[in-house]
N, CA, C and O atoms as a printed pandas DataFrame, in Angstrom:
     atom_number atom_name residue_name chain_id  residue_number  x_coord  y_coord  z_coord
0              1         N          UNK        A               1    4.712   33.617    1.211
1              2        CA          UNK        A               1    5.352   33.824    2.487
2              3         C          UNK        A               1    6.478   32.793    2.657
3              4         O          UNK        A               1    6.229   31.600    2.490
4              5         N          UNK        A               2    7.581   33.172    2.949
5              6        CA          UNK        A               2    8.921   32.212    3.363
6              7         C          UNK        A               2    8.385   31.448    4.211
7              8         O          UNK        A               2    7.291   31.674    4.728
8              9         N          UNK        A               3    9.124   30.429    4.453
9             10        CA          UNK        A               3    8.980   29.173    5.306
10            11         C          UNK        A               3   10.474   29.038    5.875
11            12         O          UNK        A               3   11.576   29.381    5.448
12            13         N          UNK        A               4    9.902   28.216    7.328
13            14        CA          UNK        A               4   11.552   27.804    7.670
14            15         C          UNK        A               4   11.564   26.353    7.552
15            16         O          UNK        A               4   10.587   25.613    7.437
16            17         N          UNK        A               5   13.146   25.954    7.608
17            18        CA          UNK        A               5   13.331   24.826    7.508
18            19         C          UNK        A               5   12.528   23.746    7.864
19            20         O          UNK        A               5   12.246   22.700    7.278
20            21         N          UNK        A               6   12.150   24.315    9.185
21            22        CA          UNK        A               6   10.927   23.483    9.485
22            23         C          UNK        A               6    9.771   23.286    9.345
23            24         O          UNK        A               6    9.181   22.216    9.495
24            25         N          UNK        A               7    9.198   24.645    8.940
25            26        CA          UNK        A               7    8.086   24.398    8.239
26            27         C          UNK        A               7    7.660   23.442    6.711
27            28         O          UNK        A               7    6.615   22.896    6.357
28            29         N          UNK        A               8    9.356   23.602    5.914
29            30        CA          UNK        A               8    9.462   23.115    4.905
30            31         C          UNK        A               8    9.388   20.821    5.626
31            32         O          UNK        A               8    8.543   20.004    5.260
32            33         N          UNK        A               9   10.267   20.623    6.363
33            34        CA          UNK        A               9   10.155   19.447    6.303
34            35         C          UNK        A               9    8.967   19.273    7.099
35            36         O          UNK        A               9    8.813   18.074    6.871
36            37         N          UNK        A              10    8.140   19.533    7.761
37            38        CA          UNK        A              10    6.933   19.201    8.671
38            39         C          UNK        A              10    5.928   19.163    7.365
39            40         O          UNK        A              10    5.186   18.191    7.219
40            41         N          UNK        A              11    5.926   20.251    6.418
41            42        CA          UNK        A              11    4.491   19.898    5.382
42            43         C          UNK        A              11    4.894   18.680    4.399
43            44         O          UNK        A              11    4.089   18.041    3.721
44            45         N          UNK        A              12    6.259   18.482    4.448
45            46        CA          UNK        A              12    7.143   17.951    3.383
46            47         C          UNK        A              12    6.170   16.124    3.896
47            48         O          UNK        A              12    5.933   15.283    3.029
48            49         N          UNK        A              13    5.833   15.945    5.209
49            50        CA          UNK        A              13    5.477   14.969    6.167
50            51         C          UNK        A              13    4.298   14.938    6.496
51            52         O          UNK        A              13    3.842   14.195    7.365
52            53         N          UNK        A              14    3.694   15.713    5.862
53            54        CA          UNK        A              14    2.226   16.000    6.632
54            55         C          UNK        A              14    0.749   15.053    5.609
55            56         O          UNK        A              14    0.130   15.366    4.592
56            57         N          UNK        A              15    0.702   14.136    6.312
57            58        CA          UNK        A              15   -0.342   13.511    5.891
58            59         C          UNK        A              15   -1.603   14.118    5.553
59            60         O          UNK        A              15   -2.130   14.255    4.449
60            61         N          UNK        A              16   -2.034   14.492    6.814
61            62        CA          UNK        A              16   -3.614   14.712    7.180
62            63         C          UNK        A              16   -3.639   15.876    7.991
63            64         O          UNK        A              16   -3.112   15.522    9.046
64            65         N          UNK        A              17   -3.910   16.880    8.065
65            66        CA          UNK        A              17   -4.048   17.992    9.247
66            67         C          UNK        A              17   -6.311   18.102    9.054
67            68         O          UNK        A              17   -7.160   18.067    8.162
68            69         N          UNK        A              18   -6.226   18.243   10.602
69            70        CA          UNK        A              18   -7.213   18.199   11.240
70            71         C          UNK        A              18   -8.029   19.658   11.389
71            72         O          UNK        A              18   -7.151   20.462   11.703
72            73         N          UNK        A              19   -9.168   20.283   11.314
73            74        CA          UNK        A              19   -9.964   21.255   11.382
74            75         C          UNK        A              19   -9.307   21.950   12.805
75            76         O          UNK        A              19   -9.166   23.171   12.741
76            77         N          UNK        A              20   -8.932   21.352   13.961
77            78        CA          UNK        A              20   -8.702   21.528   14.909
78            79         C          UNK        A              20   -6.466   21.787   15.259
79            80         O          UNK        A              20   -5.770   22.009   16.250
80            81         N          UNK        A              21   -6.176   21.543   13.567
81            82        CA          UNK        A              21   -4.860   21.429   13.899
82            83         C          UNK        A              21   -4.051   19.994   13.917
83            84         O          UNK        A              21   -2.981   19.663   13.407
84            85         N          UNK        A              22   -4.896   19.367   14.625
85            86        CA          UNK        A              22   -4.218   17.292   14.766
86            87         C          UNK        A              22   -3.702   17.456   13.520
87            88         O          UNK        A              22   -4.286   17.735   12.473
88            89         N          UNK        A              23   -1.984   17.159   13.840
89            90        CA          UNK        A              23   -2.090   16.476   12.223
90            91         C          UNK        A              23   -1.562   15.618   12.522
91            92         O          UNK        A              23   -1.134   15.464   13.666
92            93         N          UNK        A              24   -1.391   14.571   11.337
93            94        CA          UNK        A              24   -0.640   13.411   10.932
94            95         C          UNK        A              24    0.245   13.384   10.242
95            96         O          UNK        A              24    0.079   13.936    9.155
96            97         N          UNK        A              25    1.607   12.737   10.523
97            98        CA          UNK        A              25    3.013   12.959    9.961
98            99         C          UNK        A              25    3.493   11.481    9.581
99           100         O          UNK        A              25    3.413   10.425   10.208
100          101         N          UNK        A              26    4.004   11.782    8.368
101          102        CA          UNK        A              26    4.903   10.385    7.411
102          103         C          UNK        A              26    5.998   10.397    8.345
103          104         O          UNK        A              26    6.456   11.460    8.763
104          105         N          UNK        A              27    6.369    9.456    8.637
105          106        CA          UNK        A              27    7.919    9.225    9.445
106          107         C          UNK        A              27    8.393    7.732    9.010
107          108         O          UNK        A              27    8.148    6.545    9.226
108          109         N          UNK        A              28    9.442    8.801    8.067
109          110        CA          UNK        A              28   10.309    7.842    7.176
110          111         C          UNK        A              28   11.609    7.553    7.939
111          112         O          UNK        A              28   12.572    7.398    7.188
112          113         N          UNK        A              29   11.884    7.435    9.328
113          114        CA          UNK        A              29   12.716    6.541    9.785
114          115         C          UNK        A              29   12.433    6.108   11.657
115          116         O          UNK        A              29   11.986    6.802   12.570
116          117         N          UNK        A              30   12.737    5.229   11.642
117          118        CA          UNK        A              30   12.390    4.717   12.823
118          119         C          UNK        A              30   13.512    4.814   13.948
119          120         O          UNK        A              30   14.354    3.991   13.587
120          121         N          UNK        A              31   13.954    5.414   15.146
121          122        CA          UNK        A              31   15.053    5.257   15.826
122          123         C          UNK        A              31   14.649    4.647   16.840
123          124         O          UNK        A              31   13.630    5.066   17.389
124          125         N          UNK        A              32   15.285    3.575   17.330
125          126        CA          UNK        A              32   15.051    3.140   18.574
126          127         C          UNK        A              32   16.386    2.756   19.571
127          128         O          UNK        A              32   17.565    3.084   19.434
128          129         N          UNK        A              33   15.787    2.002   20.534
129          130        CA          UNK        A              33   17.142    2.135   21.229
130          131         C          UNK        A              33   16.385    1.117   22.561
131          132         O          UNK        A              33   15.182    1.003   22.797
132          133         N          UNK        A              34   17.487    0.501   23.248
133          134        CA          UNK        A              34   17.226   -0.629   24.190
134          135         C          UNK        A              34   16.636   -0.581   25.470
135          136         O          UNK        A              34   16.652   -1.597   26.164
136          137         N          UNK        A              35   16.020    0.654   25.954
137          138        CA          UNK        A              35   15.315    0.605   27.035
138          139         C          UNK        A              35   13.903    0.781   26.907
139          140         O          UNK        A              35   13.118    0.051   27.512
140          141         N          UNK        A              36   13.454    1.914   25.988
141          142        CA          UNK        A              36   11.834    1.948   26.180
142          143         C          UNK        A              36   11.597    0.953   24.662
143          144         O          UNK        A              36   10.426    0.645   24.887
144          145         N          UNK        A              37   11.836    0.441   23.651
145          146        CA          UNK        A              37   11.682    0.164   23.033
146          147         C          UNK        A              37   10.517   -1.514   23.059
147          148         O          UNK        A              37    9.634   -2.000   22.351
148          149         N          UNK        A              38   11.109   -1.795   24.097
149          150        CA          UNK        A              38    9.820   -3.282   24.329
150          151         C          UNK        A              38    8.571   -2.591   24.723
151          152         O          UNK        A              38    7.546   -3.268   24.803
152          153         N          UNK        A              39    8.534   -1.268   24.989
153          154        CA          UNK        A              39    7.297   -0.990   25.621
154          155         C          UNK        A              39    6.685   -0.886   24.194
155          156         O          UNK        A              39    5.597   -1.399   23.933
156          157         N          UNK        A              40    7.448   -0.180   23.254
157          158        CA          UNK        A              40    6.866    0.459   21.811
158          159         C          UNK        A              40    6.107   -0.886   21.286
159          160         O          UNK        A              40    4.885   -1.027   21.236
160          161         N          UNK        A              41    7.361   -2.110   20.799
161          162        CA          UNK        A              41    6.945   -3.150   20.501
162          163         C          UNK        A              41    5.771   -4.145   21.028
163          164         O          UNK        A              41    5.093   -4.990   20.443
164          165         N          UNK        A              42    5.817   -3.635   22.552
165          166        CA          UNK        A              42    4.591   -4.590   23.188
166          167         C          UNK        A              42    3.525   -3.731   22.712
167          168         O          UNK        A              42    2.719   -4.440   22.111
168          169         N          UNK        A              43    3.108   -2.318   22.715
169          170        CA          UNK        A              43    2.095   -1.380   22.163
170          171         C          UNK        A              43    1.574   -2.236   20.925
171          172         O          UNK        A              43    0.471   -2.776   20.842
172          173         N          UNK        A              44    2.478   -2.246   20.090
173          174        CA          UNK        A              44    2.084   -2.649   18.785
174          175         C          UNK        A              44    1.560   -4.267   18.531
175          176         O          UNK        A              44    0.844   -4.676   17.618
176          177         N          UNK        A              45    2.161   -5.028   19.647
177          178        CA          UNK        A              45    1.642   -6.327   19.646
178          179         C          UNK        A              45    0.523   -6.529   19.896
179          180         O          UNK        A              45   -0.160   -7.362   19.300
180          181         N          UNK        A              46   -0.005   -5.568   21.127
181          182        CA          UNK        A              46   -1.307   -5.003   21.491
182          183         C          UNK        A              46   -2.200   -4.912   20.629
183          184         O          UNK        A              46   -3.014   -5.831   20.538
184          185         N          UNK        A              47   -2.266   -4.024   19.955
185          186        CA          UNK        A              47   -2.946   -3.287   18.861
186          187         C          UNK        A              47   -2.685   -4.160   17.617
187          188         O          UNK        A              47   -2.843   -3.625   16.520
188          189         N          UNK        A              48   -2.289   -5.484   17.679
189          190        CA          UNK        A              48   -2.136   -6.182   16.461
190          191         C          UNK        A              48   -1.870   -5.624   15.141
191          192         O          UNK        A              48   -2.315   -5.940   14.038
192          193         N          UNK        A              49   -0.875   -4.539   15.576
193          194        CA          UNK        A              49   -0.039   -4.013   14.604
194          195         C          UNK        A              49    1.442   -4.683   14.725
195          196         O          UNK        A              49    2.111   -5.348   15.515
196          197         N          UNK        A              50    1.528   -4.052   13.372
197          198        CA          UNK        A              50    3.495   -4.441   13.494
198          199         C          UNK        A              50    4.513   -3.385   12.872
199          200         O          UNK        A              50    3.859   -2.547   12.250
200          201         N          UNK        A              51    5.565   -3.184   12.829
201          202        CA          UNK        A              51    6.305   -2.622   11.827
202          203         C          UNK        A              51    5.842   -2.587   10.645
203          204         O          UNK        A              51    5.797   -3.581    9.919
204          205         N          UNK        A              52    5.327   -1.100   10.221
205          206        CA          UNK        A              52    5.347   -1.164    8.381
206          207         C          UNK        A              52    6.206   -1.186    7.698
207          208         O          UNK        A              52    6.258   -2.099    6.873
208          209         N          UNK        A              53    7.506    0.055    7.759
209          210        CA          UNK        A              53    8.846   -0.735    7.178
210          211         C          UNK        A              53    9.665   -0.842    7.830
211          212         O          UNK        A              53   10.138    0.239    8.182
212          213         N          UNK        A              54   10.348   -2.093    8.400
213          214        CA          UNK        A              54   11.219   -2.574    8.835
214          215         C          UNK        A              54   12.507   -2.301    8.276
215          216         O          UNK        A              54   13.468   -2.244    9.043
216          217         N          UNK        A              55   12.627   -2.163    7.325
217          218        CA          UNK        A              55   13.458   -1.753    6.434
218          219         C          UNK        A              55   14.379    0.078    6.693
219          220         O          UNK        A              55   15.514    0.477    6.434
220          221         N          UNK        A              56   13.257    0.671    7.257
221          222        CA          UNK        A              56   13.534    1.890    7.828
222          223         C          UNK        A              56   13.831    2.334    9.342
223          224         O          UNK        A              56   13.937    3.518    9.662
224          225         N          UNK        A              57   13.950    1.301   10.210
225          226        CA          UNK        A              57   14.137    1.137   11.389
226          227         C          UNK        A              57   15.594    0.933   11.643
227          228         O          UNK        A              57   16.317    0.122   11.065
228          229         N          UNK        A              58   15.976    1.886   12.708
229          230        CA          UNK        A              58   17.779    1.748   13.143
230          231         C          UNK        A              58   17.371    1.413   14.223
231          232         O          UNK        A              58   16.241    1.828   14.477
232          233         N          UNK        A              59   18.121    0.475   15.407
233          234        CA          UNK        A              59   18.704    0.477   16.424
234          235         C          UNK        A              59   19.746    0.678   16.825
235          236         O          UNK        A              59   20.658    0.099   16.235
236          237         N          UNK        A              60   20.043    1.421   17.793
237          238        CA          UNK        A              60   21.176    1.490   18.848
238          239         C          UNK        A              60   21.520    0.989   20.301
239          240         O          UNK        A              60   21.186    1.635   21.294
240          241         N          UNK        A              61   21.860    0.402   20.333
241          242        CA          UNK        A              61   21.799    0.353   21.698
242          243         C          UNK        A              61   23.184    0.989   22.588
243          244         O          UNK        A              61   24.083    0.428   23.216
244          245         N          UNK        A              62   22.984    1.908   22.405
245          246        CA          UNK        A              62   23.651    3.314   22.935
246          247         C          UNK        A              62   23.469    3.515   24.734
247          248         O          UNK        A              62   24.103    4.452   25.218
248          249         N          UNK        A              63   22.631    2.658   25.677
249          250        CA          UNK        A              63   22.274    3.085   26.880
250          251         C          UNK        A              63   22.804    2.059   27.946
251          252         O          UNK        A              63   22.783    2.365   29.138
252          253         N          UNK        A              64   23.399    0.534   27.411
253          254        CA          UNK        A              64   24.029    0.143   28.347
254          255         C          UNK        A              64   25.005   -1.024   27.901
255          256         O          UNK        A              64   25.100   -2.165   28.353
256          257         N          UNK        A              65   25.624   -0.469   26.995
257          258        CA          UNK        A              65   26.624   -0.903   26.267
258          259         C          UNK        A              65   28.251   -0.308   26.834
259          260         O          UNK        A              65   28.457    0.747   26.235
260          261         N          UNK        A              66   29.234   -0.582   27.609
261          262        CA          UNK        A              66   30.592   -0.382   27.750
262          263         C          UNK        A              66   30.743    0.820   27.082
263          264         O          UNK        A              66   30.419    1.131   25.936
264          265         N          UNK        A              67   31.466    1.668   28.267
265          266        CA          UNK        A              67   32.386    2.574   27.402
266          267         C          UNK        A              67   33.555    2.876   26.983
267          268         O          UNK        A              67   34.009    3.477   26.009
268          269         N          UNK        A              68   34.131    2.144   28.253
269          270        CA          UNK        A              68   35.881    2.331   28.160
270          271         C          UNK        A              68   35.878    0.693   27.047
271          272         O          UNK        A              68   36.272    0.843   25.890
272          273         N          UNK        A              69   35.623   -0.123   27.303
273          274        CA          UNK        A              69   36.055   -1.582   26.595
274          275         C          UNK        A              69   34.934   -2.316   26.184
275          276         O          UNK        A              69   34.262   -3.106   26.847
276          277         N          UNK        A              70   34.788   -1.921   24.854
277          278        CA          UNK        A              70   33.729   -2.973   24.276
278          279         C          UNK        A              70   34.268   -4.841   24.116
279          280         O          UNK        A              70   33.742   -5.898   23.768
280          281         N          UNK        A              71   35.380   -4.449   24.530
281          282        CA          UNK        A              71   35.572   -6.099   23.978
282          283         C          UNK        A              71   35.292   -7.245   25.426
283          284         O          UNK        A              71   35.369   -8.469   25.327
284          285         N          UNK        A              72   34.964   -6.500   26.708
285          286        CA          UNK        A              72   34.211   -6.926   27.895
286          287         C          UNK        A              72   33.035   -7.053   27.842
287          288         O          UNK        A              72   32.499   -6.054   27.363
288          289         N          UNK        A              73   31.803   -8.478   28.342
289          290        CA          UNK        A              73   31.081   -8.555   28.201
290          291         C          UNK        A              73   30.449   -7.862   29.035
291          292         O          UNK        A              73   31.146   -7.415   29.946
292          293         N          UNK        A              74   28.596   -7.424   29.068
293          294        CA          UNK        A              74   28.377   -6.915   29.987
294          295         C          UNK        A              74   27.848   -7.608   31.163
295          296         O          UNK        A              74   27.183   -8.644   31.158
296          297         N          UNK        A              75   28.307   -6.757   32.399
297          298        CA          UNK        A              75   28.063   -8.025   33.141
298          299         C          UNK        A              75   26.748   -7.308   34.625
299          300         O          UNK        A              75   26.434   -7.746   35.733
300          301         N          UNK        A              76   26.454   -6.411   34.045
301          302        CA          UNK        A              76   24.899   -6.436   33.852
302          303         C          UNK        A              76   23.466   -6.894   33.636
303          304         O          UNK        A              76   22.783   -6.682   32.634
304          305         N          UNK        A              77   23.156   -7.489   34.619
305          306        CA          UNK        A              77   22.125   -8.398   34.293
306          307         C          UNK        A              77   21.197   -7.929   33.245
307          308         O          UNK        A              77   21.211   -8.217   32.048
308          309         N          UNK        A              78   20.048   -6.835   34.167
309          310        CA          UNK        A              78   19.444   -5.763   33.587
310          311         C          UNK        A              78   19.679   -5.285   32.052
311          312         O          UNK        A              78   18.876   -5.132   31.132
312          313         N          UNK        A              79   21.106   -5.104   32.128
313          314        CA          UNK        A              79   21.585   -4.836   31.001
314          315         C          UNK        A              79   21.626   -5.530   29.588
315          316         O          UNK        A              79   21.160   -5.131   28.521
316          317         N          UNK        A              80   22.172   -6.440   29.823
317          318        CA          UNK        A              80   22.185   -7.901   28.950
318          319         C          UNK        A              80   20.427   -8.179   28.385
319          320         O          UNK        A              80   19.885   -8.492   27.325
320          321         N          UNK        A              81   20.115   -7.944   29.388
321          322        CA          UNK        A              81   18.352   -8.365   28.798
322          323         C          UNK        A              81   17.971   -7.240   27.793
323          324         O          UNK        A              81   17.559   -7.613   26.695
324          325         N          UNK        A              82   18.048   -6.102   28.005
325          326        CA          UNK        A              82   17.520   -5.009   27.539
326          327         C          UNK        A              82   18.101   -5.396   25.951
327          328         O          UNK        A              82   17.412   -5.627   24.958
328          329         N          UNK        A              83   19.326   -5.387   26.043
329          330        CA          UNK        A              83   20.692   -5.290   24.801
330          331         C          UNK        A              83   20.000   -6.853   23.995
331          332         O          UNK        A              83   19.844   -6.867   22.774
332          333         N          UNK        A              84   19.713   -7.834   24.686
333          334        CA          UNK        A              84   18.973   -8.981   23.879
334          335         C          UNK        A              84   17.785   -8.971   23.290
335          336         O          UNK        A              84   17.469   -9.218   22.126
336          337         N          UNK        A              85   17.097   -8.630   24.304
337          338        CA          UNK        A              85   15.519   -8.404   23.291
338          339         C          UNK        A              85   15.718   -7.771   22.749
339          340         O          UNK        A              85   15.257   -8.118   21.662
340          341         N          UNK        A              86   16.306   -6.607   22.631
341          342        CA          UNK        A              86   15.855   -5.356   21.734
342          343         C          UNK        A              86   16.695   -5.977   20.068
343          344         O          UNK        A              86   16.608   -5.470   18.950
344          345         N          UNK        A              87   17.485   -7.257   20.523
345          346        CA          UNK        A              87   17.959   -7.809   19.198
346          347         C          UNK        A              87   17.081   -9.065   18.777
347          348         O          UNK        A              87   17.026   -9.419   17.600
348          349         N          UNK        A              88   16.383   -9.735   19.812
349          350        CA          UNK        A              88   15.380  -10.420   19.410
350          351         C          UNK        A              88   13.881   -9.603   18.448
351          352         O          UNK        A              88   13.238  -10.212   17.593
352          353         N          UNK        A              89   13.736   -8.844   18.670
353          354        CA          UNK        A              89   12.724   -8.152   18.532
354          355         C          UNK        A              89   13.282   -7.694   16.683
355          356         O          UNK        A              89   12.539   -7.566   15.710
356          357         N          UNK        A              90   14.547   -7.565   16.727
357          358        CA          UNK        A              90   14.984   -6.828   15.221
358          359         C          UNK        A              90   14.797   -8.178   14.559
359          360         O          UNK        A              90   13.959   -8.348   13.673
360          361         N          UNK        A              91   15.476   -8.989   14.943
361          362        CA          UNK        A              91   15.524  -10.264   14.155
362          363         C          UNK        A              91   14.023  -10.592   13.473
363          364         O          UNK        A              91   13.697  -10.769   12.299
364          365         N          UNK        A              92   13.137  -10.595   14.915
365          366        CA          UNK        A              92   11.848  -11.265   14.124
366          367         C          UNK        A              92   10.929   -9.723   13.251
367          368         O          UNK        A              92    9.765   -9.817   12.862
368          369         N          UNK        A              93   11.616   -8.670   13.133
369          370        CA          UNK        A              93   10.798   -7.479   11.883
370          371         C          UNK        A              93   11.953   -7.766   10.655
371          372         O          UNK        A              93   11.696   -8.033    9.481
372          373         N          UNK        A              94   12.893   -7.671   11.090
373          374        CA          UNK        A              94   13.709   -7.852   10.015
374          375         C          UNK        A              94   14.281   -8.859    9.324
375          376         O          UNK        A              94   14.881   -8.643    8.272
376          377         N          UNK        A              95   14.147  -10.111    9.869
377          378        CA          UNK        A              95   14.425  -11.652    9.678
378          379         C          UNK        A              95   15.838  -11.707    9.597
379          380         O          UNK        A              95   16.296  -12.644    8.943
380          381         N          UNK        A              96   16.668  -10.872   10.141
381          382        CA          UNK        A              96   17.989  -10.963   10.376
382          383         C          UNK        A              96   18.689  -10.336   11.228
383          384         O          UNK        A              96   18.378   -9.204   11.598
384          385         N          UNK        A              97   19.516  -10.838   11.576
385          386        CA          UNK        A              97   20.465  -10.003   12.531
386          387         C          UNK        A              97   20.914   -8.461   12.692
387          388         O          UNK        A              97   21.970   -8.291   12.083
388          389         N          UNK        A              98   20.647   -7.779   13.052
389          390        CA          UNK        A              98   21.479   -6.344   12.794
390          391         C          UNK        A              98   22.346   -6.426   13.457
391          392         O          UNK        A              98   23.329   -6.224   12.745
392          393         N          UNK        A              99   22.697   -6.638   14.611
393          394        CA          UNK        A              99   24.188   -6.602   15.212
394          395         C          UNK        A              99   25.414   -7.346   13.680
395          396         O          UNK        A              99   26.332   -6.543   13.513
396          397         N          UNK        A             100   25.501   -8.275   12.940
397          398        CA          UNK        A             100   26.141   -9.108   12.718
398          399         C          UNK        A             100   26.317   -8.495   10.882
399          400         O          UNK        A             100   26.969   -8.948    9.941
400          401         N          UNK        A             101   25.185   -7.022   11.038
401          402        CA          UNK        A             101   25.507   -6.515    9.450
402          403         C          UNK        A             101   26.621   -5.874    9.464
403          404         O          UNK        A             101   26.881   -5.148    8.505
404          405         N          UNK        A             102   27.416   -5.976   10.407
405          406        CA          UNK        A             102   28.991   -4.968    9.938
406          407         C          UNK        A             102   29.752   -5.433    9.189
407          408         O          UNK        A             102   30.766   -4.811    8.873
């Protein structure tokens, strides 16, 4: 029987499927981004987990970053915090900067 695209990458990912359907999926990249992302990270601090590969993790911080003029700081309180941790947080999975890999 044909498959669609999606069926092809969902089994392509599929760990474990469950008697009931549950399944479990490989997710080979991580996207995140500067607002819910401390919640993700505090989850995992929780659960005395951490990043498995760090290595596969992008950030953006796409949500309160300038649009007309990046070369203005933001002057966003709220903002500024979000846009920092979420670079503190890369630093200590990745032991380096991502803003500063361009």
């Amino acid at each position: 029987m044909p498959q669609t695209i999606y069926d092809k990458i969902w089994n392509d990912h599929l760990v474990h499927q469950q008697e009931d359907g549950t399944s479990l999926l490989f997710v080979d990249r991580h996207l995140i981004h500067e607002v819910t992302s401390p919640q993700a990270f505090e989850g995992l601090r929780n659960s005395n987990r951490k990043v498995r590969q760090p290595s596969l993790t992008l950030a953006v911080a796409d949500h309160n970053v300038p649009t007309t003029d990046r070369s203005v700081p933001i002057t966003d309180k709220d903002s500024k915090i979000q846009i920092e941790t979420l670079e503190k947080k890369l630093c200590r999975i990745r032991n380096k900067s991502f803003w500063n890999e361009r």
